[in-house]
C-alpha positions as CSV (number, residue, x, y, z in Angstrom):
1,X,-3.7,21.4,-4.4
2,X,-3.8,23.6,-1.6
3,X,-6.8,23.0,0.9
4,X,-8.1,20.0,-1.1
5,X,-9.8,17.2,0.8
6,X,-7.2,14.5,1.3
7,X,-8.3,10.6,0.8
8,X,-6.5,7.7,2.7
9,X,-6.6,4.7,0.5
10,X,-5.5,1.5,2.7
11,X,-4.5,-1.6,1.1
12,X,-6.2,-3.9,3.6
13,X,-5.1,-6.8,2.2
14,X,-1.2,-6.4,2.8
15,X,-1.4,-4.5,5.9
16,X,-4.0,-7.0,7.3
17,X,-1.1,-9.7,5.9
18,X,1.5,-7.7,7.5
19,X,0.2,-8.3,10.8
20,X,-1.0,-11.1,10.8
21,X,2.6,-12.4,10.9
22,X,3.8,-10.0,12.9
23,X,1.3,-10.3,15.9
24,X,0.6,-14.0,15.9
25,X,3.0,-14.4,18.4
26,X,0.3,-12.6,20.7
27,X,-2.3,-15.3,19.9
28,X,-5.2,-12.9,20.1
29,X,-8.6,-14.4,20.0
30,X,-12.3,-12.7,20.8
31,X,-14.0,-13.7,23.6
32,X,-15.5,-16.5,21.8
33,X,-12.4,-18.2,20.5
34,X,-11.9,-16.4,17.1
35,X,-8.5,-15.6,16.0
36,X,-8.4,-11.5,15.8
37,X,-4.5,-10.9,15.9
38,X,-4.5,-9.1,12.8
39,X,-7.8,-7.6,13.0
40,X,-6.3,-6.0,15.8
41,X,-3.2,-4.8,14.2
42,X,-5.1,-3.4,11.4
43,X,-6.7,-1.3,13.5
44,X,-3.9,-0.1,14.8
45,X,-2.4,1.0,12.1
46,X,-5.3,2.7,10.5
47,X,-5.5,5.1,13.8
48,X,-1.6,5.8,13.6
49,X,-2.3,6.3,10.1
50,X,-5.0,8.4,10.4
51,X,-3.3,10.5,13.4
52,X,-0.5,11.0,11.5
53,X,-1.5,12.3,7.9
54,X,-5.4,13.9,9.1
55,X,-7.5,12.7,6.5
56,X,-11.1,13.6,5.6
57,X,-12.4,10.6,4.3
58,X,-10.9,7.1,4.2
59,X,-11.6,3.9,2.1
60,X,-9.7,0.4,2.2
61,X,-9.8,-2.1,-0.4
62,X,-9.3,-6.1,-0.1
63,X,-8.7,-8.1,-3.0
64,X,-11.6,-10.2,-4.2
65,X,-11.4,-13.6,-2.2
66,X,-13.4,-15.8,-5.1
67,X,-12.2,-14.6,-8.3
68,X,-8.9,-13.2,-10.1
69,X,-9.2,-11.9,-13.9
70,X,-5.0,-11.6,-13.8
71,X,-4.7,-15.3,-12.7
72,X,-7.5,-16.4,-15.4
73,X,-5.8,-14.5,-18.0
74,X,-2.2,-15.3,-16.9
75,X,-2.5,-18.6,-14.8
76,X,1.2,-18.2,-13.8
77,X,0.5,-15.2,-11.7
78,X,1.0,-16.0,-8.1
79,X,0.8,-19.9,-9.1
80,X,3.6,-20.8,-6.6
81,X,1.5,-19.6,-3.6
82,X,-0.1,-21.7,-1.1
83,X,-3.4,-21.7,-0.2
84,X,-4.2,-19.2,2.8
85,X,-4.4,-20.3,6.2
86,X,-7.9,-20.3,7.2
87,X,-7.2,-18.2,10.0
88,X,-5.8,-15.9,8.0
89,X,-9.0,-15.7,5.7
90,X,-11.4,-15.3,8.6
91,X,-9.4,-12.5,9.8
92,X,-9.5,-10.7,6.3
93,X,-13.4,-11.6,6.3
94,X,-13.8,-10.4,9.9
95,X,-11.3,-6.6,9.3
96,X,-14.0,-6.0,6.9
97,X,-16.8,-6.6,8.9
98,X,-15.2,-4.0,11.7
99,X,-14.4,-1.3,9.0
100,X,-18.2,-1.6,7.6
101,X,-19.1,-0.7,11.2
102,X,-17.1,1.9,11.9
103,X,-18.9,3.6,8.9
104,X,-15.4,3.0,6.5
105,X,-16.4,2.3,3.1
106,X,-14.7,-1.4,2.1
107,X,-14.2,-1.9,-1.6
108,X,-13.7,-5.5,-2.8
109,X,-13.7,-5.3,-7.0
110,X,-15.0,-8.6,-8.3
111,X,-12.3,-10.3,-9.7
112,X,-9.7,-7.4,-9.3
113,X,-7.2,-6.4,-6.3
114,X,-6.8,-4.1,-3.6
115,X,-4.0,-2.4,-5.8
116,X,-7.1,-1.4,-8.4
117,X,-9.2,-0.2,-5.3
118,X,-6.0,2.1,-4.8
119,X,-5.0,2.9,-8.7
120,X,-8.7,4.1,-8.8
121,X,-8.9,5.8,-5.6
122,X,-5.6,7.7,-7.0
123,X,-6.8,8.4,-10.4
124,X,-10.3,9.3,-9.6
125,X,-9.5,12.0,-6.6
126,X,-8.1,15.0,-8.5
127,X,-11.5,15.3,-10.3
128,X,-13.3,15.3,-7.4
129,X,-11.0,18.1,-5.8
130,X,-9.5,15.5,-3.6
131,X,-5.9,14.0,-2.7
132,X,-4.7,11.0,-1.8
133,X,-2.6,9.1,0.3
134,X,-2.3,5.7,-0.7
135,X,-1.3,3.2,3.1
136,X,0.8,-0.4,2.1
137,X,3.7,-2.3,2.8
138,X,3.3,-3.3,-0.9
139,X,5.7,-1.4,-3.8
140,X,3.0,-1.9,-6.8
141,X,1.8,2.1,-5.6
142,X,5.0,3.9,-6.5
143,X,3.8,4.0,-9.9
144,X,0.7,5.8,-8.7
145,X,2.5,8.9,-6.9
146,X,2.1,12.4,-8.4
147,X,1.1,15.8,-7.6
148,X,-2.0,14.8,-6.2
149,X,-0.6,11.1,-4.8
150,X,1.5,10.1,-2.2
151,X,2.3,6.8,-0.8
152,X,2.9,5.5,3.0
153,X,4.8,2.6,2.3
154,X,4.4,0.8,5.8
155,X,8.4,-0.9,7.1
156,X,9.1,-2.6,9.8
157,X,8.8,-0.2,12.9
158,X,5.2,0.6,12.3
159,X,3.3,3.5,10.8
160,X,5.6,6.5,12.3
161,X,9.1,5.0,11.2
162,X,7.7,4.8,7.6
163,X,8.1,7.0,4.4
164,X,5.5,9.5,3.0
165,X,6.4,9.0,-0.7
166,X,6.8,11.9,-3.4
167,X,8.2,11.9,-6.6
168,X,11.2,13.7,-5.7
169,X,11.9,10.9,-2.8
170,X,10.9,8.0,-5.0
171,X,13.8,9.1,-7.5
172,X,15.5,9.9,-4.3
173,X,15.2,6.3,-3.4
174,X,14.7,4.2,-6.5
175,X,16.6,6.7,-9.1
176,X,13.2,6.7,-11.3
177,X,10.6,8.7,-11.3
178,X,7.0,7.5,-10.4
179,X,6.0,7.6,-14.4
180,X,8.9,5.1,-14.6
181,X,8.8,2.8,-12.0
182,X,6.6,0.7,-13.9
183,X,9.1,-0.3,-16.4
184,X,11.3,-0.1,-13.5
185,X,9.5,-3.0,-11.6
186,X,9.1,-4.9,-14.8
187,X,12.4,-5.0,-15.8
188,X,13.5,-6.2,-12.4
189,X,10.2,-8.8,-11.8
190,X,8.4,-10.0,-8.8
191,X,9.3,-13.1,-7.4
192,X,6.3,-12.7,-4.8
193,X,4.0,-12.8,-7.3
194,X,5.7,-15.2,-10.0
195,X,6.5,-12.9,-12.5
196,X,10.4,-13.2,-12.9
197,X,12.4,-10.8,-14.6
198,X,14.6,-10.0,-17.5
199,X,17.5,-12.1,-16.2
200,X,20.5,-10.4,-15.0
201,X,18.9,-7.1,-14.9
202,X,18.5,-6.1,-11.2
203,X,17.3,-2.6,-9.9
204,X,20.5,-0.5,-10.4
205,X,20.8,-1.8,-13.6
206,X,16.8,-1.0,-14.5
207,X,17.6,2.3,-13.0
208,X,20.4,3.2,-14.9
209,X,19.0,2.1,-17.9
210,X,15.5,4.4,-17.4
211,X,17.4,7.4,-16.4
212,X,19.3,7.3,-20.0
213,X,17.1,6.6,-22.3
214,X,13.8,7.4,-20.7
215,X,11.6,4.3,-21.1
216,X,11.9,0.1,-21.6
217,X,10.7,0.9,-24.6
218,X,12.9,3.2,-26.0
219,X,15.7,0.6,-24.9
220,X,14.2,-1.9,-26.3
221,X,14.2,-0.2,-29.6
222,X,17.5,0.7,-29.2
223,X,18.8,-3.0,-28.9
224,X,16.7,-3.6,-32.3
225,X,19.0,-1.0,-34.0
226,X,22.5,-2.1,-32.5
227,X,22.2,-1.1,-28.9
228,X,24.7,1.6,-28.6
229,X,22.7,3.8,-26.3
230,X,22.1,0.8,-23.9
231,X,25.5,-0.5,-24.0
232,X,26.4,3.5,-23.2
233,X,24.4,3.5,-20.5
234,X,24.5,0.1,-18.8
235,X,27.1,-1.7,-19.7
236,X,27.8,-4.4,-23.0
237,X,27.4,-7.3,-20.4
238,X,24.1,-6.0,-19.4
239,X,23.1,-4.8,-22.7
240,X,23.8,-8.2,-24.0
241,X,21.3,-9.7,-21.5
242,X,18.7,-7.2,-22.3
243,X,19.2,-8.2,-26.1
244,X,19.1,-12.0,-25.0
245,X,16.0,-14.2,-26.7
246,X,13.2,-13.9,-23.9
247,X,14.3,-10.5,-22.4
248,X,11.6,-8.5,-24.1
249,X,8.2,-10.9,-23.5
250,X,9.5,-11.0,-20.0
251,X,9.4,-6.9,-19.9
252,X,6.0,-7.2,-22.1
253,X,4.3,-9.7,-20.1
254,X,5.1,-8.4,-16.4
255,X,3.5,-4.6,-18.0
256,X,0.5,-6.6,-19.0
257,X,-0.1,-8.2,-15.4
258,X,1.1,-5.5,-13.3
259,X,-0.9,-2.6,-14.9
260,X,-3.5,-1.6,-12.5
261,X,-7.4,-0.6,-13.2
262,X,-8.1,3.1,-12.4
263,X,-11.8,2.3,-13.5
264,X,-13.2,0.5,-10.0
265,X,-16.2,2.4,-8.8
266,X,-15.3,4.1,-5.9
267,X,-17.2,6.7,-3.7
268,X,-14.9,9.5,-2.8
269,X,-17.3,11.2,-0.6
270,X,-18.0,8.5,1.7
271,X,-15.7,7.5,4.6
272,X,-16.0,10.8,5.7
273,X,-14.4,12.1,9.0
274,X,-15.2,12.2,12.0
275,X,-17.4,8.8,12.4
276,X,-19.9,7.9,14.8
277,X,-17.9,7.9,18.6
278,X,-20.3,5.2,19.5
279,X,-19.3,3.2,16.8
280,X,-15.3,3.8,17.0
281,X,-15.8,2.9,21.3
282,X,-18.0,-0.2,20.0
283,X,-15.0,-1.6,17.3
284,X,-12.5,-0.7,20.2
285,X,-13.7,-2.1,23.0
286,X,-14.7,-5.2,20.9
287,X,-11.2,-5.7,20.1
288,X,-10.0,-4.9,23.6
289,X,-7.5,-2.0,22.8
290,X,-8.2,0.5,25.6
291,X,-5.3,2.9,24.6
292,X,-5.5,3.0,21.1
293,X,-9.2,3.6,21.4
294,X,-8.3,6.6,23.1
295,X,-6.3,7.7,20.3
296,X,-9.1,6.3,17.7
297,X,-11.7,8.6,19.1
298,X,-9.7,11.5,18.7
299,X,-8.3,10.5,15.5
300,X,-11.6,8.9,13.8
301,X,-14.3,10.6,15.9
302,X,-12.5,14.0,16.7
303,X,-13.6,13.4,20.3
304,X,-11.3,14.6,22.9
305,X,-13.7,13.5,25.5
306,X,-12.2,10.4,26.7
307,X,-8.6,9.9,28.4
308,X,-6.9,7.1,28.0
309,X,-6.5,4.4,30.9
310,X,-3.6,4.9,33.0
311,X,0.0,3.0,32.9
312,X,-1.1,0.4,29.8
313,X,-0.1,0.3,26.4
314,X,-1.5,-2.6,23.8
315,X,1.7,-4.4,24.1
316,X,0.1,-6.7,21.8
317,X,-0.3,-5.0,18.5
318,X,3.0,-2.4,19.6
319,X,1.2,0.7,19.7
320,X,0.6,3.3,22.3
321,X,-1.5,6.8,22.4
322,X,0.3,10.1,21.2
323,X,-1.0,11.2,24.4
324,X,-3.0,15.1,24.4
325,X,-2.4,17.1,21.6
326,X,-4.9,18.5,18.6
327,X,-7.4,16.4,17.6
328,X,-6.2,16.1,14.4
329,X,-2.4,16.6,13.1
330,X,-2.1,18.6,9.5
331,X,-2.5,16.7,6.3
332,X,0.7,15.3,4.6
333,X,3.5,16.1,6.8
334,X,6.8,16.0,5.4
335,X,8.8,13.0,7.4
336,X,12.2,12.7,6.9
337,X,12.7,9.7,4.7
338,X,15.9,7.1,4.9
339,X,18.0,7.1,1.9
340,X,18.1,3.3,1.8
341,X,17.3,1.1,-1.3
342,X,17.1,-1.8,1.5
343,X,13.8,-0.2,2.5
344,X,12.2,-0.9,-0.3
């Protein structure tokens, strides 16, 4: 869609997640004793973000703290986790808080996810004459990438070393397409989220399996009539575990909890760049990040206005400024991507 208005979805609870364990060696606190290592990291990562791809409007969603309809309708989901370090959860509560005042729009779904904020966000855009490009460290978005989607997945070495995602780079990547990858992930499981799955059957085997015969389904249905197509295309030892008592509900149930909601109200024409300078120097200085403030004004507020202080970098949170340049960089650039299934 050339010339449409491009939308930044951030998943604020994984990046937020992200570094929180990745900066808490810097101890960060406010100047009244409040842990605000992530909060800071987030930050920084939404203005390298946001410098990088050059969107008009941006929106972040956080899962819903009180309330999961996927864990009251399968309690197994994410059983095995513990319960969240509370300075974990006052830094979620607190992100929010600074991305309200900036003037971002914060979506939290009542009893949904962060991932639905982004499957709607997706979904939704086209209509509105709008792209998107979905921000996580999280692989539950490949399934949302399209024509009009793309997906940052955030790697170690921050916002620049990681991929833009398209379809051709997914199957690149993955060897299934984006329409795919939710069998893909099925097959395989998620052991961060408790949902094991169909024993035996790792991702080249989900892979090779998809690329034959098109769907889990489809294999599935294969199996039922002898499984010569599957046995073809994967192997008989892996065609027998496939055909094994369990394999199936395991496929069935991880497609019931991983679908994700494209139905969460979301307002695509708020968020809108640039924001309010005062407000971006007010977050900035608050969180005491002189040189990516310089960068934020330019990149949030289109204000070229104020240089960055001399010989610093926020060691703490890794970034530094781009230095001068255009305010804003064009939308969707294509970055070379590392062939690597380790990546992901």
């Amino acid at each position: 869609m050339p010339g449409a208005r491009v939308v930044l979805a951030v998943d604020g609870n994984s990046i937020l997640h992200r570094c929180f364990h990745s900066q808490a060696r810097t101890g960060f606190r406010s100047a009244d004793g409040r842990p605000r290592w992530a909060v800071r990291g987030l930050l920084s990562q939404l203005v390298a973000a946001v410098d990088r791809i050059g969107p008009d409007h941006v929106v972040v969603g956080f899962d819903d703290p009180a309330a999961s309809v996927r864990r009251e309708r399968w309690p197994q989901y994410k059983a095995h986790r513990t319960e969240k370090l509370a300075t974990l959860v006052e830094q979620l509560d607190a992100a929010a808080d600074v991305l309200r005042a900036l003037g971002i729009p914060v979506v939290v779904p009542t009893g949904w996810e962060a991932d639905d904020v982004l499957a709607s966000v997706a979904r939704q855009a086209p209509a509105a004459g709008a792209t998107t490009v979905v921000m996580t460290s999280d692989r539950d978005a490949f399934g949302l990438i399209d024509e009009h989607t793309r997906v940052l997945r955030i790697i170690n070495g921050g916002v620049d070393a990681s991929p833009v995602l398209t379809p051709d780079r997914l199957v690149t990547l993955l060897g299934v397409r984006p329409d795919q990858y939710p069998d893909f992930a099925a097959l395989r499981g998620d052991p961060s989220d408790n949902l094991p799955g169909v024993r035996g059957v790792g991702p080249r085997t989900a892979a090779r399996l998809l690329a034959a015969l098109g769907g889990a389904q489809a294999a599935f249905d294969d199996l039922a009539a002898g499984g010569t197509r599957v046995a073809d295309a994967v192997g008989p030892a892996a065609a027998g575990r496939l055909a094994a008592a369990g394999a199936r509900e395991a496929w069935e149930l991880n497609r019931q909890v991983m679908v994700m909601r494209g139905d969460v109200p979301v307002d695509l024409g708020a968020g809108c760049l640039p924001l309010p300078v005062d407000a971006v120097r007010a977050a900035f200085a608050e969180q005491d990040l002189p040189w990516t403030a310089a960068t934020a004004l330019r990149a949030l507020a289109h204000d070229d206005s104020t240089p960055p202080p001399p010989a610093r970098t926020d060691l703490e949170t890794g970034w530094s400024p781009r230095g001068s340049g255009p305010r804003r960089r064009p939308p969707l650039p294509r970055k070379p991507v590392v062939d690597q299934l380790a990546l992901f």
